[in-house]
N, C-alpha and C positions, 0 to 999 in steps of 0.2 A: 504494500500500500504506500504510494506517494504520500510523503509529511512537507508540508508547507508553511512555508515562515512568510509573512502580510507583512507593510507597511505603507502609511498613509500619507498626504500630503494637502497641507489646504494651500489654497492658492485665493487672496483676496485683490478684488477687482474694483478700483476705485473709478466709478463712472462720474464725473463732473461734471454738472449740465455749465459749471460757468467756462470752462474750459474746452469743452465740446470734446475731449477725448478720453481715454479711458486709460487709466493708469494700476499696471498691475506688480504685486507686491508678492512674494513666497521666502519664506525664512527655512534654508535650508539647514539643517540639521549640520553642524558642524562649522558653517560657515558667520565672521561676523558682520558682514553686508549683505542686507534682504536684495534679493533679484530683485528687480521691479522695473524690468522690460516684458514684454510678450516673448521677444525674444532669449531672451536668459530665462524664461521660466520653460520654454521649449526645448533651452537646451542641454537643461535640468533633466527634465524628463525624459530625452534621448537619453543622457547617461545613464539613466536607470534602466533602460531596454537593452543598453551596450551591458547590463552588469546583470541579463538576466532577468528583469523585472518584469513582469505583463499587467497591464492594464485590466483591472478586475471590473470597476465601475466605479463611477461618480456621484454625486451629491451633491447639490446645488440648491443655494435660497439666497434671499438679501436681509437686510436689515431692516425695519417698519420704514425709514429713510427712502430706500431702494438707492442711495449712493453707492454703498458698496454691497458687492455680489462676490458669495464666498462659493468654492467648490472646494470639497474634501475628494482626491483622487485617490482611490484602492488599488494596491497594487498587489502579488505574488510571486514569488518563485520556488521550488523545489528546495526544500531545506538541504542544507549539507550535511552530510552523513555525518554522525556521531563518531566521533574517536574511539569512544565503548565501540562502537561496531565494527569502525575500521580495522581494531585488533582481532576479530573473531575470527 
């Protein structure tokens, strides 16, 4: 039986009706400057397909505001085998 090790990612999307474009923000896990390009949050998410990752599903809402719109991205891949097992 395949064992699966998850993790998640929100990604907040700040829509500025004064500004007319949308500004987006993701605090990655290790790093201490949040992406907050389109682009750097895509290419976030490439590296986690380059490491294995797959796209499980999304989740998406806003705030009562509707300024910012958050999506939590599910990810998976195949856990690595146990060292207890690798010895067996």
């Amino acid at each position: 039986m395949t064992k699966w090790e998850y993790k998640f990612l929100q990604i907040d999307i700040n829509l500025s009706p004064i500004l007319k474009m949308a500004r987006w923000g993701v605090q990655v896990p290790g790093e201490k400057k949040p992406r907050d390009t389109m682009e750097g949050v895509e290419a976030y998410v490439n590296d986690l397909g380059k490491e294995g990752w797959e796209l499980v599903t999304a989740v998406n809402g806003s705030e009562h505001s509707g300024i910012i719109t958050r999506a939590v991205l599910f990810f998976k891949r195949p856990a690595a085998p146990s060292a207890e097992k690798a010895g067996e």
